[in-house]
N, C-alpha and C positions, 0 to 999 in steps of 0.2 A: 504493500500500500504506500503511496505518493505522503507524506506529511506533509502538509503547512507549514510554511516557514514558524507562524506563528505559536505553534501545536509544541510544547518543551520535550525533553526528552524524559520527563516523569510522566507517567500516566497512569489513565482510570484500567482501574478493575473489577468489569459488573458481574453483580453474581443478581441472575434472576429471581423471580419471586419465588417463593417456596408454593404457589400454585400457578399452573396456566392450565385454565380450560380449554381451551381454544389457539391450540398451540400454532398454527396457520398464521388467527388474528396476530397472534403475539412477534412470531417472525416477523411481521410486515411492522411492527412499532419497534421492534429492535433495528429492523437494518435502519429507521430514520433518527433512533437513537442515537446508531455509531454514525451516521452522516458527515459532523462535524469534524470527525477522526478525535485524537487524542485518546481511544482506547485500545489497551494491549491486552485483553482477554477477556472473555465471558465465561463465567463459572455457572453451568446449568446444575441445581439444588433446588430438587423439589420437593416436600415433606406431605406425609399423608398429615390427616388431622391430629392424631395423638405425638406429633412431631419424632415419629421413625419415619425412615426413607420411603418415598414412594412405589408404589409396586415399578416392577421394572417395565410394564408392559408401556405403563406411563411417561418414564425416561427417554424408553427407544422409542415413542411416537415426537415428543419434543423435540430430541437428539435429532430427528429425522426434517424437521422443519427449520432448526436454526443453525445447522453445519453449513449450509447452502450460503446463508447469510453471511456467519465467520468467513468463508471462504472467501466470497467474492468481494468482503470490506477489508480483508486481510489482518483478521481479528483472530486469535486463538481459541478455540474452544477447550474449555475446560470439563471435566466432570468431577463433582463432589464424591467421596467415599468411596466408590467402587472400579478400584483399578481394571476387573473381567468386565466389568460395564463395557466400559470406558473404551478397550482394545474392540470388544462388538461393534459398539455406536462407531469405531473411527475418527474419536476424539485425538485433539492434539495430547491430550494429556489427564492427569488426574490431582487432587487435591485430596491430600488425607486429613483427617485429625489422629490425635493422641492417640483417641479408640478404635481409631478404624485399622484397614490393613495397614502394618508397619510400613516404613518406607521399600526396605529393601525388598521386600516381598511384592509392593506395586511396579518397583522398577524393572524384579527381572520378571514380571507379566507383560510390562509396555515396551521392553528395551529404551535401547541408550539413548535412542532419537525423541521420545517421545518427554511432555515436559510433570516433572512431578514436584507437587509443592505440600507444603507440609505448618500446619498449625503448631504454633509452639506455646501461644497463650502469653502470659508476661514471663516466659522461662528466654532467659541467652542461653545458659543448658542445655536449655532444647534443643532451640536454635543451631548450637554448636557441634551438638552432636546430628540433627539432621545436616547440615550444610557440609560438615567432615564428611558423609556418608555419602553425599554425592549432590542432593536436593537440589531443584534447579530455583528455590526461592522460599523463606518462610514466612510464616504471617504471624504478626505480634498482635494482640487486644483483649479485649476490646477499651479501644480509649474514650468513649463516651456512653452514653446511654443507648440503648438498642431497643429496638420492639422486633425486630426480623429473627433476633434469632435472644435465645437465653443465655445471656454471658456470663460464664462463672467466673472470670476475673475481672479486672481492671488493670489496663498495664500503663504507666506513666509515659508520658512522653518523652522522659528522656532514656529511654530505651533504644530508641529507635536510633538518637544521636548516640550512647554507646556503641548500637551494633553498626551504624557507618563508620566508624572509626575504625572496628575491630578486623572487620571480614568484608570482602570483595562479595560474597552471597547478598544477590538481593531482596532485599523485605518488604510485605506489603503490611499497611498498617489497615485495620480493620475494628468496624464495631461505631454506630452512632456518628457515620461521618460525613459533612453537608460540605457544600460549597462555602457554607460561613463561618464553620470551624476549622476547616482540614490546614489553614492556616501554619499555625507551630511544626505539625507533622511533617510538612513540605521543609520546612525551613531547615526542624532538627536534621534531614538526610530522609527520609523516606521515600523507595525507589518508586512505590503503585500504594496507589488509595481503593480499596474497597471501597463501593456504595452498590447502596439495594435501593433501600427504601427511596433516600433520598432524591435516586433516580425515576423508580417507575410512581412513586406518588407523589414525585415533584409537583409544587403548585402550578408552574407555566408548562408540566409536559417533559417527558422523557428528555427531549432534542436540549431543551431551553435546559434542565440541567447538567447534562454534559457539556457544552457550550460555557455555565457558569463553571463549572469545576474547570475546566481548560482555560478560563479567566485568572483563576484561583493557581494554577499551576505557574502561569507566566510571572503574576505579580510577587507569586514568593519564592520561587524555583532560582 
């Protein structure tokens, strides 16, 4: 994908709603989403109601309507927890948490090409030992309040400026984070901002908050 001069070289990282009904409709409000450019991946993460994963049948119908999109905006696809998903659908890659499959075990399901990112919560420990291990990125948070997802930590923002310092491994910071806050995050070193919410229930519209966040990146990047 072509970037805009204007577009920094930090960017957004959407993780989808934890439902889409209408996975079709929703492809077509994602590629005007990514429009703007400024994002480097989509994390598809859908939760049934009782917030376990969604059945899979539900996965590989959405997998199946917004790989097309990734592709053609030059956006990564991502899939949450399930590394066997993940190699089906023909994703770029997977995202683990703590509980999900271990790293090494998603890696040699995807091979070496494929991208694997790994939750560390406010742990550098983690961190350290997923990025040692190979991890192509980890995610520290959450640094704000959330409603998307239940956040059992809180990780301070200078986190994220210890782990620029520390390691070439890049971080995304996640958890409660708008165009009006991700301020500090950028600033402290943070390579990708995660946003959900702030995306698809932005008040002006999906487009209108990538657009603000890619404001947000040039002003403090």
């Amino acid at each position: 994908m072509q970037v805009p001069d204007q577009i920094p070289e930090k960017r957004l990282y959407l993780i989808t709603p934890s439902r889409i009904v209408d996975p079709d409709a929703f492809a077509r409000i994602l590629d005007d989403a990514l429009s703007p450019g400024g994002v480097v991946a989509i994390q598809l993460r859908l939760k049934a109601d009782n917030g376990a994963a969604a059945p899979a049948t539900d996965i590989r119908r959405a997998a199946s309507a917004l790989i097309p999109v990734c592709r053609a905006r030059g956006v990564a696809f991502i899939l949450n927890d399930d590394p066997r998903l993940a190699r089906e659908t023909g994703a770029d890659g997977v995202h683990v948490g703590q509980s999900d499959a271990p790293y090494r075990e998603a890696r040699a399901i995807l091979g070496e090409d494929a991208t694997v990112g790994v939750t560390c919560h406010a742990s550098k420990h983690l961190a350290m030992e997923a990025g040692e291990a190979g991890a192509d990125y980890v995610a520290f948070g959450a640094f704000f309040a959330t409603s998307t997802k239940d956040a059992q930590t809180r990780a301070p923002i200078d986190l994220i400026a210890d782990w620029a310092t520390a390691t070439t491994v890049p971080c995304v910071a996640i958890g409660g984070i708008t165009p009006e806050n991700c301020g500090p995050l950028i600033e402290a070193g943070a390579d990708f901002l995660a946003a959900s919410a702030a995306v698809w229930a932005g008040p002006d519209g999906p487009r209108a908050a990538v657009e603000a966040f890619n404001q947000a990146f040039v002003r403090h990047g």
